[in-house]
N, C-alpha and C positions, 0 to 999 in steps of 0.2 A: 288369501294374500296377507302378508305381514311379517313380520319379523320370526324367524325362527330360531329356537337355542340350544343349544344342545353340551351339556357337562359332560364328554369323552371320561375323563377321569377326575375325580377331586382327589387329589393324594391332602391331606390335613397339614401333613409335617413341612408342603412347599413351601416357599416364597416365593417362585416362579411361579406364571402359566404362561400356555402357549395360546396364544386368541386367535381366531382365522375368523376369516368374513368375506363372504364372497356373494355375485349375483351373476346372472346371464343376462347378457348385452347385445350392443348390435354387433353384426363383422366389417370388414374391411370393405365391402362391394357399398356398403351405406353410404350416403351424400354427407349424413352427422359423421364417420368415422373417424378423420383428421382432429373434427372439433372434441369429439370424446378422446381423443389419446391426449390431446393439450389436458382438456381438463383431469383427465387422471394421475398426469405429469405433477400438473396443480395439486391434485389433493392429497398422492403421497408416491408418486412417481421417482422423488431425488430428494440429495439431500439437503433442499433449499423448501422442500414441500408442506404444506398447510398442517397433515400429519406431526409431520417430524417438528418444525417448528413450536405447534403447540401440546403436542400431547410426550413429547421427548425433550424440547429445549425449554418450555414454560412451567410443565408440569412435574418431570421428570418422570415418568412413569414405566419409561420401558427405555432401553439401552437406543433402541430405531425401530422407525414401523413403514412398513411398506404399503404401496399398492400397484398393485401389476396387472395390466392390460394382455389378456390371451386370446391367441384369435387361432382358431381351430377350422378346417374344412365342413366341421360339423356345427359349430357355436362357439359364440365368444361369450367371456366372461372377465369379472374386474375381480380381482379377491385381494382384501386388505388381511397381512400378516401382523403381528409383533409377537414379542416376549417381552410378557408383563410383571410387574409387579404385584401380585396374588392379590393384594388386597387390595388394587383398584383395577379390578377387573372391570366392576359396571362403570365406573369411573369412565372407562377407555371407551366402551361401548358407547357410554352418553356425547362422547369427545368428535368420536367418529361420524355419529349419526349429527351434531351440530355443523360437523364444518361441510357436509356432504349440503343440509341444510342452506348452509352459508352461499355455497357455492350454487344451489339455484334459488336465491333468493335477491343474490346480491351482486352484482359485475364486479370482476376483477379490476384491479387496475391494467393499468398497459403494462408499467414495468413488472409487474408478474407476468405477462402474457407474454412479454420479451424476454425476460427470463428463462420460461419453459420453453418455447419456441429454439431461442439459441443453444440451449442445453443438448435436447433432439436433433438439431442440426450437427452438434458437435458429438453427441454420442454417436450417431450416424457416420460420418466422416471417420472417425476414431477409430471403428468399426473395420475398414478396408485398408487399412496400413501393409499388410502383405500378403503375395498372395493365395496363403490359402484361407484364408479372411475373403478376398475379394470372389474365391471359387465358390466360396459357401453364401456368398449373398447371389450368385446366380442358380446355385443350387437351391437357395429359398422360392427365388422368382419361379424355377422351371415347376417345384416343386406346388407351389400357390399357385400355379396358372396366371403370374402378372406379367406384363409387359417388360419389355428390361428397360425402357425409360421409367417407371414406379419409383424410384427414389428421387427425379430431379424432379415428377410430378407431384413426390407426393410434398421437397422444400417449398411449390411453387404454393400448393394448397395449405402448407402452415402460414406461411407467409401472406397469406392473402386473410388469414383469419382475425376477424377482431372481438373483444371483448363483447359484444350481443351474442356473437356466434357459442364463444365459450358459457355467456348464458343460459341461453338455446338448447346446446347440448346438452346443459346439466338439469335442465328443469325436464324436458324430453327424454332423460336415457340414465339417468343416473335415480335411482330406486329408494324407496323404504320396506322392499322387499329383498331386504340381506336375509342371510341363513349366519349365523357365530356358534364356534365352535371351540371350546374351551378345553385344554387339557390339563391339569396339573394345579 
């Protein structure tokens, strides 16, 4: 167990690279799952996120950096992207691995937790504007085996989350076994 690394390609002449970071997590059938998708919201989910914030608006170090929650019939997994600036590469790695840190060392506040929360509710919503938007969110349901009430359960279950929870979740499911993958 522990960090793994892996240099794809070092082209010399970059200034670019491309960093990926990923781990396997829980799925959607979890009691944590609501509480891990908030906090992955938090750490680089949008663009209001702990990433972006500080490793793009403090540091400068990359144009945006992601992190995105995938939930597969076989495994889920989190995997943080950006494209960096070459020469803070480990830079970004130590950035990453602090705020993941942060986040189960430290409780959010609320207005973060209401921030992410409202975001999710409104990318959700935003989501089903016509319909073959609203076809394709029952073809997700039919598709995942969920129930076709799953979106008002799942506003009921953000909503009901607080700031322990979003601790909880990060101390229990959120890793120092990333795998990074550098290219360029």
């Amino acid at each position: 167990k522990g960090e793994h690394f892996e240099i794809i390609k070092d082209k010399e002449d970059s200034v670019q690279s491309s960093l990926k970071a990923g781990f396997s997590t829980i799925n959607r059938s979890h009691d944590d799952y609501e509480a891990l998708f908030i906090t992955n919201m938090i750490l680089g989910g949008y663009f209001g996120s702990r990433l972006m914030q500080n490793i793009r608006e403090e540091k400068g170090y990359t144009y945006g950096i992601y992190s995105q929650y995938t939930n597969t019939q076989l495994g889920s997994h989190i995997t943080i992207g950006a494209d960096v600036i070459k020469k803070h590469n480990e830079d970004v790695v130590f950035e990453i691995k602090k705020e993941i840190e942060l986040l189960q060392n430290t409780a959010i506040s609320q207005l973060e937790l209401n921030s992410a929360r409202e975001y999710i509710k409104g990318k959700i919503i935003n989501s089903v504007g016509t319909a073959f938007q609203i076809m394709d969110k029952f073809s997700f349901l039919h598709y995942e085996n969920l129930p076709v009430n799953y979106y008002s359960s799942l506003f009921t279950k953000i909503d009901d989350l607080t700031v322990q929870d979003i601790l909880s979740a990060s101390q229990n499911h959120l890793t120092k076994d990333i795998s990074y993958s550098i290219y360029g």
